[in-house]
C-alpha positions, 0 to 999 in steps of 0.5 A: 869582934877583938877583946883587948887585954892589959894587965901589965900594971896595976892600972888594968883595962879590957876593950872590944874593938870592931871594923867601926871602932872602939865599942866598949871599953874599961878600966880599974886599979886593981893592984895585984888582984888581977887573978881574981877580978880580970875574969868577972870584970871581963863578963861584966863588960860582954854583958853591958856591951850585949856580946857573947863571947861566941862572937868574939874573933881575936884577942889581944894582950899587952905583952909588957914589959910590966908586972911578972904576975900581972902579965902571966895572968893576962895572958893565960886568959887570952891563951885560955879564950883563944884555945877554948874558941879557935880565936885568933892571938895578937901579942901587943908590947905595951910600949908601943901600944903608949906610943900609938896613944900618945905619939906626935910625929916628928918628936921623941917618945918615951913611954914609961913603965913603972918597975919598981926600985925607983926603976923603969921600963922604956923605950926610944920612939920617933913616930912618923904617920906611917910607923911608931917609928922604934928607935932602940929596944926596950930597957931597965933604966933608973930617972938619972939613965932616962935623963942621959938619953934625952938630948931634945924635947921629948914627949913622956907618957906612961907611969909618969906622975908629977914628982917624977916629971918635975925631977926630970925636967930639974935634971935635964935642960930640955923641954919634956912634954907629958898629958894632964892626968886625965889624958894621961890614962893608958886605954886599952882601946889604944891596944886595941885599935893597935891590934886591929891593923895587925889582924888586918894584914892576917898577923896571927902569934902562937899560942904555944911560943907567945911569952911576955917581955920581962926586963930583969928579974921580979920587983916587989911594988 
């Protein structure tokens, strides 16, 4: 069993994922309370699921880019079960856990990550049915840089409410895809799914070196 960890946003998530698939899955607003509720929530889950944490075998964290705080917590609980249960670590960019959601192949993508001062965490993606398909790395960019990079229709996804994809359709003259609200969730399961096929190839991260990726210095929200 593989335990999928979020914490990159306020949007947090926990998965269990095994060879048949996803097998629980949640997700919370918990705004900058992640230290507090990630632990509890996580019991909760093992609970409902009928999991012990002794037949856990493998987590996975979203490494970010995301919140500074949000982050370190998740990761120090991962480090924490993988030290205390000789698991095995698996540092997933949420980026491209975005991609692997909502990607088409064929088309551009730009996953979003809110950063705050109306700044934002993103990539460039071209998926295929064989790769997420990465284009360039991550970046800090501000609505008005992101609208200089899209030059084609794009899919957009992520932190991405409707004034925000209404100004960039205004700003540029290309045709911009996003999900409805509903769909538009970023699940952990996705993460988990993601690791999975890593952990199959035997992919293993150090426990010691695994670090979160920032862009930039801390943002107050």
């Amino acid at each position: 069993m593989l335990l999928a960890i979020d914490t990159a946003t306020a949007l947090t998530g926990l998965a269990l994922y095994n060879e048949t698939g996803p097998h629980a899955e949640c997700i919370w607003e918990s705004g900058r309370n992640h230290t507090a509720q990630l632990l509890p929530q996580l019991d909760l889950l093992l609970h409902h699921a009928g999991v012990e944490r002794t037949a856990l075998r493998a987590v996975a964290v979203g490494l970010g880019p995301g919140s500074w705080s949000g982050l370190r917590v998740g990761l120090s609980l991962a480090k924490g079960l993988v030290l205390a249960g000789g698991l095995r670590l698996l540092g997933i960019s949420t980026l491209e856990a975005l991609v692997y959601q909502f990607g088409r192949p064929g088309m551009p993508i730009y996953p979003l990550i809110r950063l705050g001062r109306e700044r934002f965490a993103t990539a460039p993606f071209l998926p295929d049915p064989q790769s997420l398909g990465r284009q360039g790395p991550d970046r800090n960019v501000t609505l008005d840089e992101l609208c200089a990079a899209l030059n084609s229709p794009s899919m957009l996804c992520g932190d991405l409410d409707n004034t925000t994809l209404e100004r960039l359709r205004r700003a540029t003259n290309v045709t911009l895809h996003a999900p409805p609200p509903a769909a538009a969730l970023r699940r952990p399961s996705f993460l988990a799914e993601l690791a999975w096929q890593h952990l199959k190839t035997g992919r293993q991260d150090d426990v010691a070196t695994l670090e979160p990726i920032y862009l930039g210095a801390a943002v107050k929200t």
